[in-house]
N, C-alpha and C positions, 0 to 999 in steps of 0.2 A: 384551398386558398392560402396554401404553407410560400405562394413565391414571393419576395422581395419588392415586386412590384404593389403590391396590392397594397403592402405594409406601408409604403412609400407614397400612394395615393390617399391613401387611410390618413397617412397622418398632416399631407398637405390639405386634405378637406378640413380636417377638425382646425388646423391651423388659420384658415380661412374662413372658420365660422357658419362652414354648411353642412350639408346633411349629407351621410350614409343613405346611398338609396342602392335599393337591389338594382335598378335598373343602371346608374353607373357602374357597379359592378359586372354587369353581362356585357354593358360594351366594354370593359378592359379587359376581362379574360375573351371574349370576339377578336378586338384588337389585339393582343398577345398572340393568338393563333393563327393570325397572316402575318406570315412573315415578307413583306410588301408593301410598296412603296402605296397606302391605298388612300383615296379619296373619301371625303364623308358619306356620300351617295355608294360606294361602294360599300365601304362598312355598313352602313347604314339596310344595304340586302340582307349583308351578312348578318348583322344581329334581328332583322326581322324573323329571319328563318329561328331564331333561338325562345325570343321573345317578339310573339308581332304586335303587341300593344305600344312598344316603343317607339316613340315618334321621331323624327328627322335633325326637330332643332334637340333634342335632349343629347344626341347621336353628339353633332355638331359642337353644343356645347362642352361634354362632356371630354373630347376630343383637345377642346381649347385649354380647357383643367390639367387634362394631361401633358397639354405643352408646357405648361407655365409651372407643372413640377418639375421635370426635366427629364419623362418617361419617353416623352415624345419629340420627335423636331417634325418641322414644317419643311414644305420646301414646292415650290411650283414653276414646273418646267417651261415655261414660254407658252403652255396652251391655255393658260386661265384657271387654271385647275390649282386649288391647293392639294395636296397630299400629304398625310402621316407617315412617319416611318419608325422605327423603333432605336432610338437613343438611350436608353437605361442597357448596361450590359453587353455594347456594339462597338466596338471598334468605330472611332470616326474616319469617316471616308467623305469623298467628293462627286460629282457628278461630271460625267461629260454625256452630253444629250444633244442627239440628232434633231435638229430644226424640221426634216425632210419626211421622214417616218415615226418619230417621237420616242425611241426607243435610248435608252438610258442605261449608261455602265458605271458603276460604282469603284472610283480607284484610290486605292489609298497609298501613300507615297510618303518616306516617311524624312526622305529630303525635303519634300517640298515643304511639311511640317516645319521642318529644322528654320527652314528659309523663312514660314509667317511669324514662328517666334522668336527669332532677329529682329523682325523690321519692329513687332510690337514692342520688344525691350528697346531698342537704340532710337525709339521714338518716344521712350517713356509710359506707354498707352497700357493701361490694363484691360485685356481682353477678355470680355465675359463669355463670347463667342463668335463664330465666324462658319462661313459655308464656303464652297468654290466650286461654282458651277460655268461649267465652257459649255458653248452651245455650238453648234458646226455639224457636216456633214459625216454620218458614219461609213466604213466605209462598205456595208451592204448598197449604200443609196449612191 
């Protein structure tokens, strides 16, 4: 339990006023070990194989904690689905995601970066953060 992560939820929980429980701890190091864009229900396999007394919404919530330290981002491709991804330690990227087959590529571009923190500065706006996802046809489909 020596990674960064764990320190860093560790100490947003206490910060928060709630409790250390083993079973948040199985799903962060579960999550930490897909490296994947994964949905609750999907983790949620995953950590049953670890631990199966772990129930869905603890997954779920758990998950939600982790966004709101800043381990985690959200992000839901046009099919209804939230997914997790791992934001602590990751290089920020963007999405372009096929409407047709659902399949998703991660690009990082560091003009275009240059480009959102223009428009944030010479609008004055302090950005706490920002995503950019295009959706359109790949060219498999």
């Amino acid at each position: 339990m020596a990674r960064k992560e764990f320190q860093i939820f560790d100490e947003f929980i206490e910060k928060k006023g709630l409790r250390h429980t083993p079973q948040r701890g199985t799903i962060l190091a579960v999550f930490l070990d897909t490296e994947k864009h994964v949905s609750a229900d999907e983790l949620y396999k995953l950590v049953r194989k670890k631990d199966p007394a772990i129930g869905y919404t603890t997954v779920y919530r758990t998950m939600k904690l982790l966004s709101a330290s800043g381990l985690c981002g959200e992000t839901e491709f046009g099919d209804g689905v939230l997914r997790f991804e791992h934001k602590y330690g990751h290089e920020h990227h963007d999405h372009l995601i096929c409407i047709k087959c659902g399949k998703f590529t991660e690009v990082t571009d560091s003009g275009l970066e240059r480009i959102q923190e223009n428009m944030v500065k010479s609008h004055g706006f302090k950005s706490l953060k920002h995503k950019l996802e295009i959706f359109g046809i790949c060219r498999n489909c």
